[in-house]
VEXGUTI-774463 format. One line per field, with one value per residue (C-alpha): residue number from 1; residue in three letters; x, z, y. Coordinates in steps of 0.02 Angstrom, whole numbers, always signed. Layout:
N
pos <- [NUM_...]
code <- [ALA_...]
east <- [X_...]
up <- [Z_...]
north <- [Y_...]
end
This chain:
565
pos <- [1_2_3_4_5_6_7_8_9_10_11_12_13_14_15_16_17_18_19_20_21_22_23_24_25_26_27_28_29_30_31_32_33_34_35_36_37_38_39_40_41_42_43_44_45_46_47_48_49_50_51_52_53_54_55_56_57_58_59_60_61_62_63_64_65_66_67_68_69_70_71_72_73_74_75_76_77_78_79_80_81_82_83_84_85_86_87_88_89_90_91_92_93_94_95_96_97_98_99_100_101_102_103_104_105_106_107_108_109_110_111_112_113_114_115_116_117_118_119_120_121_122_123_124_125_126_127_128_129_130_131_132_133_134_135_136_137_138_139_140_141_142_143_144_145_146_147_148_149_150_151_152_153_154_155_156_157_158_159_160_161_162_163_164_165_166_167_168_169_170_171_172_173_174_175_176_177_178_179_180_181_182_183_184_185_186_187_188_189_190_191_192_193_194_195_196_197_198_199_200_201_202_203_204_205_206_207_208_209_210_211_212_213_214_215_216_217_218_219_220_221_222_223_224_225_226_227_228_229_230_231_232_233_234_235_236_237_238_239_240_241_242_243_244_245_246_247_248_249_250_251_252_253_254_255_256_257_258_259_260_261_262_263_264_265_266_267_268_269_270_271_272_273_274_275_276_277_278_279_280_281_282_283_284_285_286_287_288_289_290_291_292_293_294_295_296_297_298_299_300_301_302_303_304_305_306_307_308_309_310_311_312_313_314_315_316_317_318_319_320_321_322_323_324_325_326_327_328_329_330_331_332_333_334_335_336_337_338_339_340_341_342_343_344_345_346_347_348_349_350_351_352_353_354_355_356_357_358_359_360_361_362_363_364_365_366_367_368_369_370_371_372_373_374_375_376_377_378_379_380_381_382_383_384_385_386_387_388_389_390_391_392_393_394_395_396_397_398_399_400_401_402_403_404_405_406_407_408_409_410_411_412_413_414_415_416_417_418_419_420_421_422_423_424_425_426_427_428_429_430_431_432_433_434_435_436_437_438_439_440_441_442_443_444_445_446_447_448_449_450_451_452_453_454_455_456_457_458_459_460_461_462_463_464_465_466_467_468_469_470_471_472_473_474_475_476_477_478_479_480_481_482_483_484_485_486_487_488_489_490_491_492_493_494_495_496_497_498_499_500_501_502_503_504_505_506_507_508_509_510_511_512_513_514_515_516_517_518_519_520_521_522_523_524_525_526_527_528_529_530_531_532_533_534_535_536_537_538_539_540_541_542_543_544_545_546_547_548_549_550_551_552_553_554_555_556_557_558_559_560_561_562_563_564_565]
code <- [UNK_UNK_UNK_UNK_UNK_UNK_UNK_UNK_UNK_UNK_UNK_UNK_UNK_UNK_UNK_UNK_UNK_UNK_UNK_UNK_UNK_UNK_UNK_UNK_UNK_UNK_UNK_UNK_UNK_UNK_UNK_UNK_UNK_UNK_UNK_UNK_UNK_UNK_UNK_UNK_UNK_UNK_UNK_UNK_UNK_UNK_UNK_UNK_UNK_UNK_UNK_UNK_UNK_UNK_UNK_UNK_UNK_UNK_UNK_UNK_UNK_UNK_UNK_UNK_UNK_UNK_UNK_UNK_UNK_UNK_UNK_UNK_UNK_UNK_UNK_UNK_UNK_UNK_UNK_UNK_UNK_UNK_UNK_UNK_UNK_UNK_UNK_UNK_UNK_UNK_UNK_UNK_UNK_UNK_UNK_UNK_UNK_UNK_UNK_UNK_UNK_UNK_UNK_UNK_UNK_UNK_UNK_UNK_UNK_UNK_UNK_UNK_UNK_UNK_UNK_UNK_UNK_UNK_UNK_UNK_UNK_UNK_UNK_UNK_UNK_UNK_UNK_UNK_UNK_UNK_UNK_UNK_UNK_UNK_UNK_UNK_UNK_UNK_UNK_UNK_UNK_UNK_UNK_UNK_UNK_UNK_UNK_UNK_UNK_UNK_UNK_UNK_UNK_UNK_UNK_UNK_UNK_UNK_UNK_UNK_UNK_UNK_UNK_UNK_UNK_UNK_UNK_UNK_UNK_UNK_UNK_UNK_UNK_UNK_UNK_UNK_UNK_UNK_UNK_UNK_UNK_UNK_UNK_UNK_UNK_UNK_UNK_UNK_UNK_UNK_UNK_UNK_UNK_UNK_UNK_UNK_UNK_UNK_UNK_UNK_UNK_UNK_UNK_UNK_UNK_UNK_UNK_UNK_UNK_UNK_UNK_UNK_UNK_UNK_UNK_UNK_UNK_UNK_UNK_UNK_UNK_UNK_UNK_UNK_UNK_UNK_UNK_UNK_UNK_UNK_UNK_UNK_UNK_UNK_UNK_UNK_UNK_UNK_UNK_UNK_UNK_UNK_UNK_UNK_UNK_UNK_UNK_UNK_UNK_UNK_UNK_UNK_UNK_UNK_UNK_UNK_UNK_UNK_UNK_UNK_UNK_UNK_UNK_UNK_UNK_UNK_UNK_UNK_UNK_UNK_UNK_UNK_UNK_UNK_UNK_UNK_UNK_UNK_UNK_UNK_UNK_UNK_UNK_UNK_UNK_UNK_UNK_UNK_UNK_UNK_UNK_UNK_UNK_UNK_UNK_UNK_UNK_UNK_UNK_UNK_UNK_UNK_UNK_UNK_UNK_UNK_UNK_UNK_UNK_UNK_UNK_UNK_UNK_UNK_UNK_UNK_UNK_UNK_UNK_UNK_UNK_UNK_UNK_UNK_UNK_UNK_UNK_UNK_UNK_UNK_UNK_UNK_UNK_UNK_UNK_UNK_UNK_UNK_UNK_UNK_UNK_UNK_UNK_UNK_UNK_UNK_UNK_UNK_UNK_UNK_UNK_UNK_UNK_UNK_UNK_UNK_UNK_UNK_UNK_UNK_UNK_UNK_UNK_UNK_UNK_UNK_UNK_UNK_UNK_UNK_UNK_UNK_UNK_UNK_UNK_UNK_UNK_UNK_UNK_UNK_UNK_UNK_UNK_UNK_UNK_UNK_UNK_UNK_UNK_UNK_UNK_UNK_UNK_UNK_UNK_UNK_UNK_UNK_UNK_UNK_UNK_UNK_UNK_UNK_UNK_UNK_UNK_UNK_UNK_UNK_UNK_UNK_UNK_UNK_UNK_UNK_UNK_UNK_UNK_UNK_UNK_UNK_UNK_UNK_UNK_UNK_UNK_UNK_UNK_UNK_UNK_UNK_UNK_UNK_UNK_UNK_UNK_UNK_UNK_UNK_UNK_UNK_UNK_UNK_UNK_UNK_UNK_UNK_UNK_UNK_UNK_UNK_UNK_UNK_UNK_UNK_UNK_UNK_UNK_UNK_UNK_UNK_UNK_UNK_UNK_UNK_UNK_UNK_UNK_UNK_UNK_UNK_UNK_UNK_UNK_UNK_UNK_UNK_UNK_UNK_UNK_UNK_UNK_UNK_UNK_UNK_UNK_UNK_UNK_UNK_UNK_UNK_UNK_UNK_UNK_UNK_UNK_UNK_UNK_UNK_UNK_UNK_UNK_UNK_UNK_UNK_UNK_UNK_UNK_UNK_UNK_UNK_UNK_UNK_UNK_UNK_UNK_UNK_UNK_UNK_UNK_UNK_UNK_UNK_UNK_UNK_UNK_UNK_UNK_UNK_UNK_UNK_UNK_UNK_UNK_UNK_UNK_UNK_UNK_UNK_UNK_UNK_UNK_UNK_UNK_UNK_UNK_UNK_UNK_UNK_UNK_UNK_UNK_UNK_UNK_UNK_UNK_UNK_UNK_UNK_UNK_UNK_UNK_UNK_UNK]
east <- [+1263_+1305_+1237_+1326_+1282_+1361_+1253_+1112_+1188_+1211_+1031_+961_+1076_+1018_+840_+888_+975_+803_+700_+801_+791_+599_+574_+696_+629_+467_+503_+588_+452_+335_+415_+473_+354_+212_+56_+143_+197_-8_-57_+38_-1_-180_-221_-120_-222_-419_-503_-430_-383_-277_-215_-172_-95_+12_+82_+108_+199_+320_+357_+396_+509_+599_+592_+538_+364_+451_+550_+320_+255_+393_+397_+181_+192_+299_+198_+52_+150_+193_-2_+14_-62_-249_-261_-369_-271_-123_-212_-264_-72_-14_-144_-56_+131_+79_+51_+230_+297_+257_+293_+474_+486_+460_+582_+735_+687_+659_+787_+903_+925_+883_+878_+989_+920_+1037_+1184_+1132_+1114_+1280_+1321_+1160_+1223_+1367_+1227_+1137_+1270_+1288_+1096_+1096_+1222_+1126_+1033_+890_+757_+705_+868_+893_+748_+800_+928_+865_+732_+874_+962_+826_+812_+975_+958_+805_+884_+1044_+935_+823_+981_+1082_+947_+938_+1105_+1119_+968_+1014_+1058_+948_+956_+1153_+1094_+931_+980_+936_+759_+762_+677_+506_+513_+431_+291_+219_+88_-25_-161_-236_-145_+21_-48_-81_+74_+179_+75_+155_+321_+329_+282_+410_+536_+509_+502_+675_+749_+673_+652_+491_+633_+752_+624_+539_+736_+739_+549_+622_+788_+661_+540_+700_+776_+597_+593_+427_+271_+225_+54_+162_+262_+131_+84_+259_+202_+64_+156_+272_+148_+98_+278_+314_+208_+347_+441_+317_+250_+431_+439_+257_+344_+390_+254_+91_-79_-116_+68_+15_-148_-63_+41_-62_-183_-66_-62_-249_-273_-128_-219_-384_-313_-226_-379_-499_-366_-350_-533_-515_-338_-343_-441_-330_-192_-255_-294_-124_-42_-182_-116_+62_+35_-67_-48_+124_+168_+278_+278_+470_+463_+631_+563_+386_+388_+474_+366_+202_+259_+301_+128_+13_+114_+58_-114_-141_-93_-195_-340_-329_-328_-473_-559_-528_-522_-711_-697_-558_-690_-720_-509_-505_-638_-554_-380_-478_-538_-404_-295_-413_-363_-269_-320_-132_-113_-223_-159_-198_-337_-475_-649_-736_-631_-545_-429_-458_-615_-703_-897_-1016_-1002_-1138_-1081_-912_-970_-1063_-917_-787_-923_-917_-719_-716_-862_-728_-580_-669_-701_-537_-474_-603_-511_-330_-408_-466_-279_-218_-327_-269_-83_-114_-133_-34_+110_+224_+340_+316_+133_+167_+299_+178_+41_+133_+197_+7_-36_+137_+61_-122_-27_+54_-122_-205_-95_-91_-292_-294_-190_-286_-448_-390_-319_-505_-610_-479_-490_-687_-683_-602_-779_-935_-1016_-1146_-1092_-1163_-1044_-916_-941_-990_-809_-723_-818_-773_-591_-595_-667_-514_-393_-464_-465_-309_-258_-361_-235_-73_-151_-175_+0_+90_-41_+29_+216_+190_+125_+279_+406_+312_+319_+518_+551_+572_+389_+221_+68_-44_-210_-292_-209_-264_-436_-435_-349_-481_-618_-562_-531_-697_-756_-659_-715_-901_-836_-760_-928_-1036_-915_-928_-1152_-1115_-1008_-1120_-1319_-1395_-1525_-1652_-1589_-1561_-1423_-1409_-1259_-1262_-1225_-1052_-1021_-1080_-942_-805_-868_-846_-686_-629_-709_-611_-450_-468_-494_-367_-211_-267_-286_-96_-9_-84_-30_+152_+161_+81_+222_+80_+179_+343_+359_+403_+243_+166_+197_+178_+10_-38_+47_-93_-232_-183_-179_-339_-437_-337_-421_-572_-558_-522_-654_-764_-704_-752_-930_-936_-856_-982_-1148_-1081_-1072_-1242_-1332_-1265_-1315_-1487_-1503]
up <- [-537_-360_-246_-77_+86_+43_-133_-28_+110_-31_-89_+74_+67_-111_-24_+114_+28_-112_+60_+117_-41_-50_+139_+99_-67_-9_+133_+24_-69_+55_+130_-56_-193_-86_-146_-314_-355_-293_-420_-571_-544_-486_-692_-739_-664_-704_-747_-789_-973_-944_-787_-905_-1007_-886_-829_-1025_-1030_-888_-930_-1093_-1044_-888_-976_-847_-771_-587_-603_-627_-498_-369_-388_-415_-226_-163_-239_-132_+23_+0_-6_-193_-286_-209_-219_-362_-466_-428_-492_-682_-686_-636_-774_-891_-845_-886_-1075_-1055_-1010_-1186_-1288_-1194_-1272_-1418_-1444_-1353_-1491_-1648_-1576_-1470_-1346_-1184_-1041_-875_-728_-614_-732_-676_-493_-439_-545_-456_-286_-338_-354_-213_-59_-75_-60_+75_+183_+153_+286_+174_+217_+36_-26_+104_+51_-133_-85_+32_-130_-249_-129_-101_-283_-316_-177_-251_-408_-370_-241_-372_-507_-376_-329_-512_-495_-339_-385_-472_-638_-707_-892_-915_-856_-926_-914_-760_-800_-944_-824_-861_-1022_-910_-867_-1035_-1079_-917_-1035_-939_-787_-889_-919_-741_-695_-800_-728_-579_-624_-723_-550_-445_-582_-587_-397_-408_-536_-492_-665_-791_-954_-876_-878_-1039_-1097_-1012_-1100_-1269_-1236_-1164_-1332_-1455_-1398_-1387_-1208_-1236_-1349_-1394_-1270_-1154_-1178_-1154_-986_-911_-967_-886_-733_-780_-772_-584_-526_-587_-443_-308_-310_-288_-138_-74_-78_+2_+150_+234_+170_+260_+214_+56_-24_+44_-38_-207_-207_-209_-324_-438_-400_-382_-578_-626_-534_-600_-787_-795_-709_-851_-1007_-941_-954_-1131_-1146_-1299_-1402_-1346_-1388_-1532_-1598_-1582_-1684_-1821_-1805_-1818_-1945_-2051_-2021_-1992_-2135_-1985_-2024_-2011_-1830_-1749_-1811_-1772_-1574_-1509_-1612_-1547_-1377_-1378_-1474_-1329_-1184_-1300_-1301_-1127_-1074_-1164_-1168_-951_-962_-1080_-967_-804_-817_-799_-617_-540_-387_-395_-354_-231_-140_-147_-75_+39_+126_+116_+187_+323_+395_+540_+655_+681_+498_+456_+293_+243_+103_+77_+36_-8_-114_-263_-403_-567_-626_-504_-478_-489_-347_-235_-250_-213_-46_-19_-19_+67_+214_+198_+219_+363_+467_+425_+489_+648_+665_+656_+784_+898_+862_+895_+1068_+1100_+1082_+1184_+1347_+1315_+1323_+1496_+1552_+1447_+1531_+1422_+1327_+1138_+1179_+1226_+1086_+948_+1024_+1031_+849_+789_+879_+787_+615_+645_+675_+518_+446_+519_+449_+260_+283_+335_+203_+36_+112_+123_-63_-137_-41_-121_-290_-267_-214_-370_-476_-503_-308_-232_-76_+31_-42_-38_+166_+191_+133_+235_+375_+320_+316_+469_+518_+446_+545_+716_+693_+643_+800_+901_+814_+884_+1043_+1034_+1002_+1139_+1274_+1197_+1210_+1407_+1446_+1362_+1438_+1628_+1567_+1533_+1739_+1894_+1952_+1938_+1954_+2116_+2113_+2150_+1981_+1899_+1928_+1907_+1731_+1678_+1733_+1618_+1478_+1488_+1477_+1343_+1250_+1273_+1169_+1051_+1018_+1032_+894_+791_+783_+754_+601_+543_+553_+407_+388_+437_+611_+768_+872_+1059_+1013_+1188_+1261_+1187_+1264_+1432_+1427_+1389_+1536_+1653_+1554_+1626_+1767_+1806_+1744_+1889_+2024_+1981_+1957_+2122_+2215_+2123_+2214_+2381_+2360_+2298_+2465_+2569_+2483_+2413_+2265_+2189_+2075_+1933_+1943_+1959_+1800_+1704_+1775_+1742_+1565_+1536_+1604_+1501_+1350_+1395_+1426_+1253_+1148_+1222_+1163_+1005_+983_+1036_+895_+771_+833_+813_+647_+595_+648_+540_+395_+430_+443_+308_+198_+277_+254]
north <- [-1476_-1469_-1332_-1300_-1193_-1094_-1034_-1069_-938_-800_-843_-800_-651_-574_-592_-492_-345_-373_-355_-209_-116_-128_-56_+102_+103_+138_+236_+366_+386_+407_+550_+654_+613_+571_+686_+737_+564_+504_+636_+583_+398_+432_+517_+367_+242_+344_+192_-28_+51_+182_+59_-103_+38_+103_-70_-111_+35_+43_-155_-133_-17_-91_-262_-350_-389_-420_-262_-179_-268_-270_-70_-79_-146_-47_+95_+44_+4_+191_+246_+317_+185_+114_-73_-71_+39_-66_-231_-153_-99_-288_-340_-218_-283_-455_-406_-297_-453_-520_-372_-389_-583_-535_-396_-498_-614_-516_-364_-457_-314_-346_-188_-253_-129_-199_-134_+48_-5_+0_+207_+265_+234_+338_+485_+433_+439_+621_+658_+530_+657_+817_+919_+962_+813_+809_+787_+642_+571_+559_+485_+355_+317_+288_+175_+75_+70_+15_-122_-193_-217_-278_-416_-449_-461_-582_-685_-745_-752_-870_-960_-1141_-1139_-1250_-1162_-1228_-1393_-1433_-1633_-1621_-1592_-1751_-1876_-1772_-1865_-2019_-1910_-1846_-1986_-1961_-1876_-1710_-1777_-1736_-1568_-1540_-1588_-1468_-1332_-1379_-1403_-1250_-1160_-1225_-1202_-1031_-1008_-1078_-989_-825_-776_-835_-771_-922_-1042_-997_-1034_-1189_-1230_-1208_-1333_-1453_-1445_-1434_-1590_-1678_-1727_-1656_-1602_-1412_-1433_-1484_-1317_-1228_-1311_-1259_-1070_-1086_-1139_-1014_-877_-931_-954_-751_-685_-759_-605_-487_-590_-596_-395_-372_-469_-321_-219_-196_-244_-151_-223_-376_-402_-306_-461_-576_-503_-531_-706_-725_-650_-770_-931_-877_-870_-1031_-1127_-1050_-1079_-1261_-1274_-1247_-1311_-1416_-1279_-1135_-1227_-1292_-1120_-1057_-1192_-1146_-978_-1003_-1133_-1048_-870_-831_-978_-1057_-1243_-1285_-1398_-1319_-1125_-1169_-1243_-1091_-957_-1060_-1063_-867_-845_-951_-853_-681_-740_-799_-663_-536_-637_-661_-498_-466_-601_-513_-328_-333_-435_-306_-263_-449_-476_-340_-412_-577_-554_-417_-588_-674_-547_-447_-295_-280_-134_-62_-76_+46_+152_+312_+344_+458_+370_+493_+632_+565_+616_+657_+792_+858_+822_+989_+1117_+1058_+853_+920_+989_+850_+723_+837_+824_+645_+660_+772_+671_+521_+627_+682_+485_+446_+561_+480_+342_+408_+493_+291_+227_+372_+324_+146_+204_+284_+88_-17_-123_-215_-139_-204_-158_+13_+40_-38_+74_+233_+207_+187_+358_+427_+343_+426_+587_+584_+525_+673_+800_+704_+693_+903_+942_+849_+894_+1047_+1061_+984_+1121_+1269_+1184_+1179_+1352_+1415_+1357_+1457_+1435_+1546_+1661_+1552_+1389_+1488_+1555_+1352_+1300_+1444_+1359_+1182_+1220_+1303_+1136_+1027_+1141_+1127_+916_+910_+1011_+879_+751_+868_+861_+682_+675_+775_+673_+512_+599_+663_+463_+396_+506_+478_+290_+333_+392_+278_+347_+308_+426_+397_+314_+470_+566_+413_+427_+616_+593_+461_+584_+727_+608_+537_+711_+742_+574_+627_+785_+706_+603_+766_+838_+697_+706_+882_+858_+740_+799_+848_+971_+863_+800_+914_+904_+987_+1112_+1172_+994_+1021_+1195_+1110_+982_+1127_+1219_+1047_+1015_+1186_+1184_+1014_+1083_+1220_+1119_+1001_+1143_+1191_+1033_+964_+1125_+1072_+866_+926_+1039_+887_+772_+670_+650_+724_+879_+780_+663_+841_+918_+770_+747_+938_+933_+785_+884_+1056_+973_+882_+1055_+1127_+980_+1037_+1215_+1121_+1018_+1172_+1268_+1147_+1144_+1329_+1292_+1165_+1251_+1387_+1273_+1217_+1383_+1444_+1310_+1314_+1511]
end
């Protein structure tokens, strides 16, 4: 078989457009089906049952276990899956994967996704030209849906075709009388097989030539599916490569559950296979060597599957935890997720309450936070650093609003229950609260848009606006931290209210003096008009998140009387 550049050159190519296809993909998503989409999958998902379910499901209906994850990762990339949901739905595609073997061979009839890719673009370019956004993003979804089929379709396609020439493959006959080391090293080829072929149905074809012309035993077999079964998780890896975190560690959850099953089924590798052939044999009345090889090898891939996931459904927190190591968070990676509130039924009224406080306290936090990145925009030099910044402070903005919004949605679906007066004035309060942050985040916002466009003109601010700017942001910090010990006190712990309406009379106070000192430096020439009103747009909007963070204190002590009363 010879393989040129030139396959090698389309290879990289059907990775690129099966790349491409996941980013759009997920992008489209993101911005149409977003919070109805989170809903649907978010009953789907409850608890690891109805999660395994769901993977089963979808799998047994796409056919293919890549096709699950791949669009499982992409999912989370997106923000609608957590990943701990997404890991009891790869556990779930991983018995789909079997139920799909078995009806290609009892049925014959195998689903080709990538057939509809190519019609579905036909429906998509239209939606991609409209001026409604919703449309567009419909269309940019079924693109990238199309893409990631077609990639995933043609890098099977490029990838060697080892299945037409399985004589390549006949010099493992040398290798099967190592003992356990034999075993071992069938795991391994089985991997790297798969890697190859990009496809675990092309190398479970390529098993079966192998074990029908006896290059090698039935245990043997089963050793490539366990490679097999570790190979698989390439291709969700390869789409979580220009995911971020979240898709990342998705990914490789799915490897880690994979790893962790073979390691414990080669443990017990001669009784496990041992088993099967007793069940085959003497079960299913399969005794017939040519009938019997394929049905056992179909059979062990059936039950390592279901009986990983037996195994592991009760360590899913024990995954997460894992590839949360191995993959740490990076700060400007930060995804959107709320702790505290979560979907399904809702707690009773008062535990309700409780955790929507818990989620605003975190919201206020993370403004803080966006505030922080702001001030370090004011000073940072290199381009890429500035552009990375300013698209975190764009990402936290989007956050904010996303964060207003469900918060928002829980405290009016809590609201609708049996509450007492005083719950119900509380969440007035409390959503009065979630308004005025998330106007802290637009402020945020525009200060980060005023530095970029300054940062955008031939001119620099002077020292002295420099040092006046990082006054009145300091001020404002300070009020963002005296918001913050607001939001949070409990009954039990007093906080000085008035300090904050202290720091909004100095934030106004500052405000003043500085309108009236920038008209005397323009007139003195001390800087030009430009510089001017870029420094005075900064200062405004400084002394508006102020009034801001004001209101939610009178907001918040609201809540908290009330509740006290």
């Amino acid at each position: 078989m010879e393989y040129s550049f030139y396959d090698l050159l389309k290879l990289l190519g059907s990775l690129a457009l099966f790349l491409y296809g996941m980013k759009i993909m997920s992008e489209g998503l993101q911005k149409f089906a977003g919070d109805r989409l989170r809903k649907i999958l978010t009953v789907m998902t409850t608890n690891r049952v109805t999660g395994v379910l769901t993977g089963m499901l979808i799998t047994a209906l796409v056919q293919s276990s890549s096709a699950t994850t791949v669009m499982v990762v992409s999912f989370v990339n997106a923000g609608l899956l957590t990943l701990l949901q997404s890991i009891s739905v790869i556990m779930g595609a991983n018995i789909g994967t079997t139920v799909t073997a078995w009806i290609i061979s009892a049925l014959g009839f195998q689903v080709d996704i990538s057939a509809f890719a190519l019609p579905l673009l036909a429906f998509g370019i239209p939606l991609l030209f409209s001026q409604k956004s919703s449309r567009k993003s419909v269309g940019e979804f079924i693109f990238g849906f199309s893409f990631l089929f077609m990639g995933l379709a043609m890098l099977q396609a490029n990838a060697p075709d080892l299945e037409k020439n399985p004589e390549m493959l006949a010099f493992v006959q040398n290798y099967t009388d190592m003992g356990f080391g034999s075993v071992l090293l069938f795991v391994l080829i089985g991997t790297v097989l798969t890697m190859v072929v990009q496809a675990s149905s092309a190398t479970m074809a390529i098993t079966l030539i192998m074990c029908a012309n006896g290059w090698i035993s039935f245990e043997l077999g089963a050793a490539l599916v366990l490679g097999e079964n570790i190979g698989t998780t390439i291709t969700a890896n390869l789409a979580a490569l220009t995911g971020n975190t979240q898709a990342r560690r998705a990914a490789l959850a799915h490897l880690v559950f994979n790893v962790f099953g073979v390691i414990w089924v080669l443990c017990l590798f001669p009784f496990f296979t041992g088993a099967v052939s007793w069940f085959v044999e003497n079960v299913m009345g399969v005794t017939e060597m040519s009938v019997a090889v394929p049905f056992k090898l179909s059979a062990f891939h059936t039950a390592f599957n279901v009986c990983n996931v037996l195994v592991l459904i009760w360590f899913v927190r024990f995954i997460e935890r894992t590839v949360c190591a191995i993959i740490p968070q990076k700060e400007q990676d930060e995804e959107y997720r709320l702790r505290f509130i979560t979907g399904g039924m809702l707690s009773t009224s008062e535990l309700s309450i409780l955790q929507a406080s818990k989620e605003i306290h975190l919201f206020a936090e993370r403004i803080q936070r966006m505030f922080g990145m702001v001030r370090d925009l004011l000073h940072t030099e290199k381009d890429d650093d500035f552009n990375k910044l300013f698209s975190r402070v764009e990402k936290y903005e989007n956050i904010s609003d996303s964060m207003e919004l469900e918060i928002a949605n829980y405290l009016n679906q809590v609201s609708e229950g049996r509450l007492s007066s005083e719950s119900k004035l509380q969440i007035r309060g409390m959503l009065r609260e979630v308004t005025e942050i998330e106007s802290i985040g637009d402020s945020c916002y525009n200060l980060a848009r005023t530095i970029n466009r300054k940062r955008q003109s031939s001119e620099d601010f002077t020292e002295g606006q420099y040092q006046h700017i990082h006054t009145m942001m300091k001020l404002v910090d300070d009020a963002l931290s005296q918001m913050i010990l607001v939001v949070e006190r409990t009954e039990h712990q007093q906080v000085d209210v008035n300090r904050s309406f202290n720091l909004e009379n100095e934030i106004n106070n500052y405000r003043n003096q500085l309108k009236n000192q920038n008209i005397v430096d323009v007139n003195n020439k001390e800087y030009s008009y430009q510089m001017g009103v870029y420094y005075m747009d900064i200062v405004a909007e400084c002394e508006k998140l102020g009034d801001y963070v004001v209101n939610v204190i009178e907001a918040s002590t609201d809540v908290k009387e009330k509740k006290s009363a």
